[in-house]
VMD Tcl script that draws the C-alpha trace (Angstrom):
set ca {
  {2.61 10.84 5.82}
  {1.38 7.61 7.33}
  {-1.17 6.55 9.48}
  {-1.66 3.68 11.34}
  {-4.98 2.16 12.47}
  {-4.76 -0.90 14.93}
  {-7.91 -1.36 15.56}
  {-8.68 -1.80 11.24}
  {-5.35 -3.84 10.87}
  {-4.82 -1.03 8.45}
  {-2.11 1.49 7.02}
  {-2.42 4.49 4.85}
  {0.79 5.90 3.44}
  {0.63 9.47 1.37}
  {3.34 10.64 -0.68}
  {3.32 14.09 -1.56}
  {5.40 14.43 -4.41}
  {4.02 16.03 -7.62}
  {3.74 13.71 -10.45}
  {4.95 11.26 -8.40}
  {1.86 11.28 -5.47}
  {0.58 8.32 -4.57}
  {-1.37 6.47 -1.83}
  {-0.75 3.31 -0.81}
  {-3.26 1.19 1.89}
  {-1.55 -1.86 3.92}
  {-5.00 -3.96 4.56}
  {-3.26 -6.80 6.88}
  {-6.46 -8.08 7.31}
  {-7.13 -9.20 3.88}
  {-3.56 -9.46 3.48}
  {-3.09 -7.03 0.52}
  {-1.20 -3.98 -0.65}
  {-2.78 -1.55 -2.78}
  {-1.20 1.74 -4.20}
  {-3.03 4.17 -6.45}
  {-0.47 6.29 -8.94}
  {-1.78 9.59 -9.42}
  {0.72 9.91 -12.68}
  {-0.93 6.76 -14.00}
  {-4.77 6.78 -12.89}
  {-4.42 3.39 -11.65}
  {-4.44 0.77 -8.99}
  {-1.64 -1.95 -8.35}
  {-2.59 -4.69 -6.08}
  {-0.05 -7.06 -4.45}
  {-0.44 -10.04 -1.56}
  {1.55 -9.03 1.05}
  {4.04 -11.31 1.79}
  {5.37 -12.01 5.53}
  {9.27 -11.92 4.33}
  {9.41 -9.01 2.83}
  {6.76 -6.51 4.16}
  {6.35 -5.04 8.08}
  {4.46 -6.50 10.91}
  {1.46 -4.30 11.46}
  {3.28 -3.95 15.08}
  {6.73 -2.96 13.49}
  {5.68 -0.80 10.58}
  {5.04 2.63 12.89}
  {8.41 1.64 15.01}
  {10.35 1.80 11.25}
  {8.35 5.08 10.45}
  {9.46 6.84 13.83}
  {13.30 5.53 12.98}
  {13.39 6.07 9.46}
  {12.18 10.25 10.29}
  {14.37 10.09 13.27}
  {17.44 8.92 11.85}
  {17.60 9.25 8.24}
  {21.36 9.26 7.97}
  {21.50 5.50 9.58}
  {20.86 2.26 7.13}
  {18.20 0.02 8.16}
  {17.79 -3.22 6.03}
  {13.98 -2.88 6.95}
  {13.21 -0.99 3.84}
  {10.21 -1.84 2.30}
  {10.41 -1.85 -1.83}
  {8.26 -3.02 -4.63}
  {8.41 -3.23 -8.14}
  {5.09 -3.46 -10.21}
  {5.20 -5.01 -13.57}
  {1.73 -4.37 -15.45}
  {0.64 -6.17 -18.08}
  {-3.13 -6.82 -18.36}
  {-5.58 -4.06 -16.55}
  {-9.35 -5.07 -15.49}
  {-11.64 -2.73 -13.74}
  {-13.04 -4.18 -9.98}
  {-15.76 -6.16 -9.64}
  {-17.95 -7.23 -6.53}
  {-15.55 -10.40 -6.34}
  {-12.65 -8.46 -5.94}
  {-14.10 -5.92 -3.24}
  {-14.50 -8.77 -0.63}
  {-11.03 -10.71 -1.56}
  {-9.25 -6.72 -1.15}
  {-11.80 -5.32 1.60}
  {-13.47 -1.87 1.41}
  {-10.48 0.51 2.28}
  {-8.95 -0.94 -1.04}
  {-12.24 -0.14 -2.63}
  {-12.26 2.87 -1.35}
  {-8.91 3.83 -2.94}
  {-9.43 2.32 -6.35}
  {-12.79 1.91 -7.50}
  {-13.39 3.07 -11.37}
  {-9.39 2.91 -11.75}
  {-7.29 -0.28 -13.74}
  {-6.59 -3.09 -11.44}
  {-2.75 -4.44 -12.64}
  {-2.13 -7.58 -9.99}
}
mol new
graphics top color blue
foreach p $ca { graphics top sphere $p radius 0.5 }
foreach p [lrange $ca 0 end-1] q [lrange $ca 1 end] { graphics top cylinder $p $q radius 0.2 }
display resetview
C-alpha cells in the first residue's frame, strides 16, 4: 500500500509480503529514502536522487497506473539496490539530516548508507 502526504512532502510505501515486508518512507523534504527490512532488522538510507526517483507530484499518478494497468510497461519504475557494508546505530546528528518520519521508522535498528 502507499500513502501519500502533500502537505509532509512525504511517502509511506508497505509491502506485505512475508519475509519479504518492508516499509519504505520517501522524506522529499530532507531529500532521503529510507526502507526498514523486516527479514533483516535494519534500516537502509539513500539520498534521493532527481534522475532516478519520482516527483512527489508524479509518484501517486505512477501508483494509480501501475494498479490500473499492470500488463502495460512503464520505464518509470523505481529500483534500488543496497550494498551494506558498515552498520552504525542513529544518533541525534542523523535524526535532523533524515527528519523524524525516518526516525520514526528506524530508531534502535543498523543504519547501512
Amino acid at each position: 500500500t502507499m500513502t501519500v502526504h502533500n502537505e509532509e512532502h512525504i511517502v509511506d510505501v508497505h509491502v506485505r509480503s512475508g519475509v519479504y515486508s518492508s516499509d519504505t518512507i520517501f522524506d522529499y523534504t530532507h531529500g532521503y529514502i529510507a526502507t526498514r527490512l523486516f527479514s533483516r532488522n535494519a534500516c537502509f538510507i539513500m539520498k534521493i536522487k532527481k534522475e532516478y526517483i519520482p516527483e512527489l507530484h508524479e509518484i501517486g499518478h505512477l501508483a494509480f497506473e501501475r494498479e490500473t494497468m499492470r500488463d502495460v510497461y512503464s520505464p518509470n519504475n523505481v529500483w534500488a539496490q543496497f550494498q551494506p557494508g558498515t552498520s552504525r546505530l542513529g544518533n541525534f546528528k542523523d535524526w535532523i539530516l533524515y527528519g523524524k518520519h525516518i526516525e520514526n521508522l528506524c530508531t534502535g535498528l543498523p543504519l547501512y548508507q
